[in-house]
C-alpha positions as CSV (number, residue, x, y, z in Angstrom):
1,X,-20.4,9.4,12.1
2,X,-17.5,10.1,13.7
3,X,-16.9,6.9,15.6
4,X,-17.7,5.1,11.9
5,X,-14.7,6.9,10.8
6,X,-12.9,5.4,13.7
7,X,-13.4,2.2,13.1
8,X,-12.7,2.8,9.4
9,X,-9.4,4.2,10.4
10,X,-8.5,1.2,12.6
11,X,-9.3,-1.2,9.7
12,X,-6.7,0.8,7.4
13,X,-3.9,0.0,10.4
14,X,-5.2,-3.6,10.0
15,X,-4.2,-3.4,5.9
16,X,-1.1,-2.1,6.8
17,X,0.1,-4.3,9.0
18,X,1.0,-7.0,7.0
19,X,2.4,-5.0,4.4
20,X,5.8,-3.8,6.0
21,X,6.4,-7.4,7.7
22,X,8.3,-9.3,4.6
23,X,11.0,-6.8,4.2
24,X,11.9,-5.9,7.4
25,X,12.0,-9.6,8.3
26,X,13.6,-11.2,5.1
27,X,17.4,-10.7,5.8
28,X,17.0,-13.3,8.4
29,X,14.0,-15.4,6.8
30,X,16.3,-15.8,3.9
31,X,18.9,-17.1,6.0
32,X,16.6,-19.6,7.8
33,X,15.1,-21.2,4.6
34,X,18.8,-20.9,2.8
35,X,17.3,-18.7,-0.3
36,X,18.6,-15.9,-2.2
37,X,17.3,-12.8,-1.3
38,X,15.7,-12.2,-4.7
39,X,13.3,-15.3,-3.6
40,X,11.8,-11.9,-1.8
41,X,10.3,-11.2,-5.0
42,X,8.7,-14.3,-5.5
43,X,6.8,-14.3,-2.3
44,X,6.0,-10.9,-2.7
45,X,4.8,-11.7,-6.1
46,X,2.6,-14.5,-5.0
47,X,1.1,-11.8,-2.6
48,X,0.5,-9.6,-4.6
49,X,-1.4,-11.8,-7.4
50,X,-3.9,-12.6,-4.9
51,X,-4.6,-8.8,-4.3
52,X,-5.0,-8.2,-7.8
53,X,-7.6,-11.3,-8.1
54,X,-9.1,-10.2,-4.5
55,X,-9.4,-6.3,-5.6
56,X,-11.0,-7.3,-9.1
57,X,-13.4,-9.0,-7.8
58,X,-14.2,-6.5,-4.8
59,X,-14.9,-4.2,-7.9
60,X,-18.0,-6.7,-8.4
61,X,-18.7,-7.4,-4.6
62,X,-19.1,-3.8,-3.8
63,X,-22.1,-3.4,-6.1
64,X,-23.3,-6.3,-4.3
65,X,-22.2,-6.6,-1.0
66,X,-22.0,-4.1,1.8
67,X,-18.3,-2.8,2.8
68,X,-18.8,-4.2,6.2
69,X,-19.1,-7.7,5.3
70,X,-16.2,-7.1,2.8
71,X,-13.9,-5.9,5.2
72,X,-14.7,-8.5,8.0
73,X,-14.4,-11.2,6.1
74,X,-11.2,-10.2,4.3
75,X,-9.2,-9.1,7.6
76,X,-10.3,-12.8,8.8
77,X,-8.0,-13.9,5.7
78,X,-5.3,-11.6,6.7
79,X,-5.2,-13.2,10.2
80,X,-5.2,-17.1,8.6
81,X,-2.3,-15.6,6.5
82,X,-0.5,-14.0,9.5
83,X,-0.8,-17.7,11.2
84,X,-0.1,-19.6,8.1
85,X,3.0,-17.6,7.4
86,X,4.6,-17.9,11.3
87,X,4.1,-21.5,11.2
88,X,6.1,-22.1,8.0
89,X,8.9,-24.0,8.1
90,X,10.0,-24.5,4.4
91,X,10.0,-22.2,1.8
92,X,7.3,-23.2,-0.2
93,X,4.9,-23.1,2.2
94,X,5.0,-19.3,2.2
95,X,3.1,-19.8,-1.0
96,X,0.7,-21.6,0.5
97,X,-0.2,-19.1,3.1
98,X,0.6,-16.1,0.7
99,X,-3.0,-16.9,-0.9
100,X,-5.3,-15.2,2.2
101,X,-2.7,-13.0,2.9
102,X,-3.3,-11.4,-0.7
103,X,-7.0,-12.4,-0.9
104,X,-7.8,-10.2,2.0
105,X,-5.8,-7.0,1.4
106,X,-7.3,-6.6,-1.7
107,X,-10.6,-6.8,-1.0
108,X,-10.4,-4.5,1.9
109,X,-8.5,-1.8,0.0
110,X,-10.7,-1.4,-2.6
111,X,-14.1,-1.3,-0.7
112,X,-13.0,0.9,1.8
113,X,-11.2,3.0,-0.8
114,X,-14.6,3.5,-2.6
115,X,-16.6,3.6,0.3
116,X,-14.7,6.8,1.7
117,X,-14.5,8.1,-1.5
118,X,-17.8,8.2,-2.1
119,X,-19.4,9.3,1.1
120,X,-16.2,11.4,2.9
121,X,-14.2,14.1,1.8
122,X,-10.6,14.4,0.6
123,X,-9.2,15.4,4.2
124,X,-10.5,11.9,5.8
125,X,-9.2,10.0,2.8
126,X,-5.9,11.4,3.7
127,X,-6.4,10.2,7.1
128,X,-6.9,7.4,6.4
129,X,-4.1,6.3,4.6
130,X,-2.2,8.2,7.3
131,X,-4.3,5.4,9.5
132,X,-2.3,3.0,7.0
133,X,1.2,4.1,7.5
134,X,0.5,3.9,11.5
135,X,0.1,-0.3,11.0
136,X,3.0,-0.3,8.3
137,X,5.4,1.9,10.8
138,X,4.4,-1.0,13.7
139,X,5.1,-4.0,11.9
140,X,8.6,-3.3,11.5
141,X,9.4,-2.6,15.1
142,X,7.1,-5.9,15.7
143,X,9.6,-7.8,13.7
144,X,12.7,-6.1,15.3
145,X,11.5,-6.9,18.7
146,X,10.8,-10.7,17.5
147,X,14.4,-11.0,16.1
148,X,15.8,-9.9,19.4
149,X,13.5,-11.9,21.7
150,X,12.2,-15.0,19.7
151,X,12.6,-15.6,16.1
152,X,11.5,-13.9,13.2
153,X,8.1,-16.4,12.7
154,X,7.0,-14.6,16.5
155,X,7.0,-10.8,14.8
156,X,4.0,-13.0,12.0
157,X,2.3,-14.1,15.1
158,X,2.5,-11.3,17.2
159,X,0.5,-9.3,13.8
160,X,-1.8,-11.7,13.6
161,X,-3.2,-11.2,17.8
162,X,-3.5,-7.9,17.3
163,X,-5.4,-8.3,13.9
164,X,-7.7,-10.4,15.7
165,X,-8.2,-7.8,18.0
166,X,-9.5,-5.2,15.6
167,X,-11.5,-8.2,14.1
168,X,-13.3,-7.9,17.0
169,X,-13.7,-4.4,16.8
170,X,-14.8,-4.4,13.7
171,X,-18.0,-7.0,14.3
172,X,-18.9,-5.2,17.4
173,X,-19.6,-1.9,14.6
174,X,-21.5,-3.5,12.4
175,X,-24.7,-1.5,13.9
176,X,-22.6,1.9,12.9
177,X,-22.6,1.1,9.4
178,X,-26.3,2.0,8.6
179,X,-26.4,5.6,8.0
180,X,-24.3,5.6,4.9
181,X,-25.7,1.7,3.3
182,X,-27.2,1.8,0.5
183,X,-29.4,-1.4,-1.3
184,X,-27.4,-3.7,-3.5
185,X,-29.6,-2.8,-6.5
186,X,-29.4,1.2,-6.2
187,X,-25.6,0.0,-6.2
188,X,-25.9,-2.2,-9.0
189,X,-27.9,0.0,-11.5
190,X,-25.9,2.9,-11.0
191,X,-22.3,1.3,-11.3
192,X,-20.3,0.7,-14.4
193,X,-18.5,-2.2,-15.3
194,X,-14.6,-2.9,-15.8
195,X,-14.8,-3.3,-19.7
196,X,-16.8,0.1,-20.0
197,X,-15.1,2.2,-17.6
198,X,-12.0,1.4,-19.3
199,X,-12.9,3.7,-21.8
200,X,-13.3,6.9,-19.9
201,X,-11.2,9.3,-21.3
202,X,-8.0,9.8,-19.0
203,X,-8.4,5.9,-17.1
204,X,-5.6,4.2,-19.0
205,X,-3.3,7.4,-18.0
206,X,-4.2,6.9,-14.5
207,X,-3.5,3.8,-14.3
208,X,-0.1,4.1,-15.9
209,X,0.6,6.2,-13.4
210,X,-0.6,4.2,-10.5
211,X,1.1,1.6,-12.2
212,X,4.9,3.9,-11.8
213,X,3.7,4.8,-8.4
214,X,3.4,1.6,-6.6
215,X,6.1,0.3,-8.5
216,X,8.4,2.8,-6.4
217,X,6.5,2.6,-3.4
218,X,6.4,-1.3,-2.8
219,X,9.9,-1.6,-4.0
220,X,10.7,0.2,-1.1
221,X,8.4,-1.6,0.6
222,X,10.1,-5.0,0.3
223,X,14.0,-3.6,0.0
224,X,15.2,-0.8,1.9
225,X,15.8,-2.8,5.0
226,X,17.8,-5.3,2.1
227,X,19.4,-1.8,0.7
228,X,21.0,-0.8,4.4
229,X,22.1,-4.5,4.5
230,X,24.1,-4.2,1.1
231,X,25.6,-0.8,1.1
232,X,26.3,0.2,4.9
233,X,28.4,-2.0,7.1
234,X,28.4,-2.5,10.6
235,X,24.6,-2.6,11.2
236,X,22.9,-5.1,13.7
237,X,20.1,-7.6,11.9
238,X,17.4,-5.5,14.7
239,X,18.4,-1.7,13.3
240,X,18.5,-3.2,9.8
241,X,14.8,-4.2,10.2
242,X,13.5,-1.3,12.0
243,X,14.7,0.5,8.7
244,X,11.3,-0.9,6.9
245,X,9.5,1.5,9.1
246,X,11.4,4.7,7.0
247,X,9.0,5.0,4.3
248,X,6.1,3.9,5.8
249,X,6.8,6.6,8.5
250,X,7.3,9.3,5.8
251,X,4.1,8.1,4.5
252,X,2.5,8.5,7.6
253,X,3.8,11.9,7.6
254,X,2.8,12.8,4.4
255,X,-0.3,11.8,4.5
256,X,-1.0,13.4,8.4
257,X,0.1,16.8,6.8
258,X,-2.2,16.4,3.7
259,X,-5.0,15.8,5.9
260,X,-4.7,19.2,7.5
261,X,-4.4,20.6,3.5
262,X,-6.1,18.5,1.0
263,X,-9.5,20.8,1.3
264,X,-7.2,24.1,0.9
265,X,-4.8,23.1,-1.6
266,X,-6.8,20.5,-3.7
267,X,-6.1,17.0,-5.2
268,X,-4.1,17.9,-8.2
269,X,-1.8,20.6,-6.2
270,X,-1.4,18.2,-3.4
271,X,-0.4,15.3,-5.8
272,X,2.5,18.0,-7.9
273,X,4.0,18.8,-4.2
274,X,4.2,15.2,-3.3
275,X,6.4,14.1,-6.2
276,X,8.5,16.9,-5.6
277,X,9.1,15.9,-2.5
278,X,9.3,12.4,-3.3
279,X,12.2,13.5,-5.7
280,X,14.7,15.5,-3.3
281,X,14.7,12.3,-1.0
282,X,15.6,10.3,-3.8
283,X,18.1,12.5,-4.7
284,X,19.2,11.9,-0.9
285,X,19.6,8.5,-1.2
286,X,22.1,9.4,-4.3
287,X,24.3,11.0,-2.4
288,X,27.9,9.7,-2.2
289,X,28.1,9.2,1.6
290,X,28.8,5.9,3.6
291,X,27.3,7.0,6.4
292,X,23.6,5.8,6.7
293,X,22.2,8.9,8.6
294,X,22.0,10.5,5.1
295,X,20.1,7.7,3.7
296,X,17.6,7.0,6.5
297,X,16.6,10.9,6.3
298,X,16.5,10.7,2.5
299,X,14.1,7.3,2.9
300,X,11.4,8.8,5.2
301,X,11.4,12.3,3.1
302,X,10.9,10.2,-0.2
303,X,7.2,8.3,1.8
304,X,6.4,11.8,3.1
305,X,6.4,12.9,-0.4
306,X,5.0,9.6,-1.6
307,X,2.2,10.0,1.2
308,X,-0.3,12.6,-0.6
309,X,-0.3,10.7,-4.3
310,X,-2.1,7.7,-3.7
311,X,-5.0,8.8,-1.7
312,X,-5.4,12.0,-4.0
313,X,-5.8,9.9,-7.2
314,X,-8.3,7.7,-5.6
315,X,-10.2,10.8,-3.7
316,X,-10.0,12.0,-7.3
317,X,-12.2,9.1,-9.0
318,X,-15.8,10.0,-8.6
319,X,-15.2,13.5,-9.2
320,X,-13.3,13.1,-12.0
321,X,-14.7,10.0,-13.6
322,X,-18.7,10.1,-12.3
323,X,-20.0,8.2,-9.5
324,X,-20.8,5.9,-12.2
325,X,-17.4,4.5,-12.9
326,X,-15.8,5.3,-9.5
327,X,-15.9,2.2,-8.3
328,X,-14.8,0.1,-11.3
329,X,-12.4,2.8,-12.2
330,X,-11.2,2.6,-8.3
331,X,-10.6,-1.1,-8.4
332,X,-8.9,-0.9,-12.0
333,X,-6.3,2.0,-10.3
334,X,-5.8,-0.4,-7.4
335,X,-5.5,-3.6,-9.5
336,X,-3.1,-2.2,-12.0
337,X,-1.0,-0.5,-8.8
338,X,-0.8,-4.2,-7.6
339,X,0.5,-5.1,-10.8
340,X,3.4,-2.7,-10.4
341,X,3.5,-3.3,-6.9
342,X,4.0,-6.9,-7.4
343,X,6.6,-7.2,-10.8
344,X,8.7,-4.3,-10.0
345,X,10.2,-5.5,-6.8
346,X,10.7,-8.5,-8.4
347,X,12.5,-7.3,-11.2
348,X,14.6,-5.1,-8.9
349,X,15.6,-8.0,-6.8
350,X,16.8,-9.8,-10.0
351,X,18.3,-6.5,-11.0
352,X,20.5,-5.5,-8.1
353,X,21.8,-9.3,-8.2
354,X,23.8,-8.4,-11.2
355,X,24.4,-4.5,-9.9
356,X,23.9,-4.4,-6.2
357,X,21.8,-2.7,-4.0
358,X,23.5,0.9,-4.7
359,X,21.0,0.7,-8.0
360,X,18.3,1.4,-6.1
361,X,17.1,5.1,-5.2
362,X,18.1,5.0,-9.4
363,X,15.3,2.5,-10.0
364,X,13.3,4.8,-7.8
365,X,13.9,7.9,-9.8
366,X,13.0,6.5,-12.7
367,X,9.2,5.6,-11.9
368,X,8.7,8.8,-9.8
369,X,9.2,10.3,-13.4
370,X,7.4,8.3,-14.9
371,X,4.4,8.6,-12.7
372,X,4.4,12.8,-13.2
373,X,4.7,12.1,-16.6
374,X,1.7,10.7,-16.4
375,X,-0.6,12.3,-14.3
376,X,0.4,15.3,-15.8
377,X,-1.3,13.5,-19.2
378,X,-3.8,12.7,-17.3
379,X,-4.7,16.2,-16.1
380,X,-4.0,17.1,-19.8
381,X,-7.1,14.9,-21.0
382,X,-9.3,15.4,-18.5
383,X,-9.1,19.6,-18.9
384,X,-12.5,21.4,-18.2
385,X,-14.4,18.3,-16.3
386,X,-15.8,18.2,-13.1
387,X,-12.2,18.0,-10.7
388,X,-10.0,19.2,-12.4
């Protein structure tokens, strides 16, 4: 068992690998394809699309499928993305490439997701999204190292060996898998579909707030390195880009700390502390002061605090929701987080156009309220069931 939960940890550095690579590399991309940096957005957004198609239908495979295959075949996508984008010469062809880039995030995040959900407790599924911050942190000093020896298509390519690497790993476990498989039709009869778990009292809160969540967690995603860029001067294009590891180290934090907590303190209390955290580095950001110092500690407290939320609410599914519905009701929070994930950015790149980048840690606040808000509903209309 526990060198299954190994390799399940190394596929979570695979998803986030690829996640951290756009932002910290897009104040020189944009420069080499002569864009705006809003285009950012659009790229992101054609990402994210195919993650919502790929997760959706994950929601079907699962019931199907086995999580191994699923996760194989979808980190194989992530490397042809990887490729496809480090070859790319024009801007379009991003596009292009951005199609198994999304397709096999997706797919992996929701089957593992379920899969740990359902068989592990709340401690590893903290882990494991600790796992995820570990390949988000790396990217960014990938593609700092790339800008300062090669060119910013090398830090794509440099990803993409090593997710061939724990491609490897990955087939060489498939033997590990058995203990927890279960047959397609034991699946199949016990899950719910999208249409009726929709319906579950306290779903359509959940994913509102999943919706606020990711909407200030990949917005930070895709602009803090573009936020140091805008507001602090006198910063080198390799610091700049290292500065996409903040949050992503803060949710590595987070989540590590969890981890060591989730079975003492609980979902729910885990979730409250983490968006007060979140909040006081936000409120760093705010702070008047031209030095960045301020703002880079402010950056990695707000993913500390963001680090317990996500994997909490998912851990949360089948307890709160039936085994039943957990896996349709999993995929729904992960497709609707991809929906925020994906429009938000976008609108904030359009947004800070017309502003500036000092809008930001604003635009953050906003959605970290919004997300208590409605978790805090959720807990509301879920009172006196199994979780909660």
């Amino acid at each position: 068992m526990a060198l299954l939960i190994a390799v399940i940890y190394l596929i979570f550095v695979s998803l986030g690998l690829p996640d951290s690579l756009l932002g910290s590399g897009w104040p020189t991309m944009q420069v080499a394809f002569g864009v705006p940096s809003s285009y950012a957005g659009y790229v992101a957004l054609a990402i994210s699309f195919m993650t919502i198609v790929s997760t959706l239908l994950a929601t079907i495979a699962i019931r199907k499928v086995h999580t191994k295959w699923i996760v194989i075949f979808s980190t194989f996508l992530t490397v042809l993305g990887l490729f496809g984008f480090s070859f790319s010469t024009e801007y379009w062809m991003l596009f292009l490439w951005a199609i198994p880039y999304g397709m096999g995030a997706g797919a992996i995040d929701a089957s593992v997701n379920h899969y740990v959900a359902e068989h592990y407790s709340g401690a590893v599924m903290n882990f494991l999204h600790c796992f995820y911050g570990v390949g988000a942190v790396i990217s960014p000093v990938i593609m700092g190292q790339a800008l300062r020896l090669a060119r910013w298509n090398e830090g794509y390519r440099w990803t993409a060996f090593i997710q061939m690497g724990i491609l490897a790993v990955c087939i060489l476990s498939l033997p590990l898998w058995k203990k927890n498989e279960v047959s397609s039709e034991e699946n199949e009869t016990e899950s719910a579909g999208i249409l009726e778990s929709i319906k579950v009292p306290g779903v359509i809160f959940t994913l509102i707030a999943f919706f606020s969540y990711s909407a200030g967690e990949m917005t930070c995603f895709l602009w803090t390195p573009s936020y140091f860029a805008g507001t602090k001067e006198g910063l080198s294009a390799e610091l700049i880009a290292s500065f996409g590891s903040l949050i992503f180290g803060g949710l590595m934090l987070g989540r590590l700390i969890s981890g060591f907590v989730s079975d003492r303190l609980g979902d729910k209390r885990l979730i409250r502390i983490g968006i007060v955290v979140e909040l006081l580095g936000i409120l760093l950001i705010l702070m008047p002061v031209k030095h960045y110092a301020f703002a880079v500690a402010g950056f990695l407290i707000t993913g500390t605090g963001m680090g317990p939320i996500y994997p909490a609410i998912q851990h949360m599914a089948p307890s709160n929701f039936g085994k039943k519905y957990s896996a349709s009701v999993i995929g729904l929070q992960m497709a609707i987080a991809y929906i925020g994930g994906t429009f938000m950015p976008m609108f904030f790149g359009l947004l800070q156009e017309k502003t500036g980048m000092g809008i930001l840690p604003g635009y953050l606040l906003v959605f970290a309220a919004l997300n208590l808000v409605f978790l805090e509903l959720t807990y509301t209309r879920l009172k006196g069931t199994a979780g909660l």
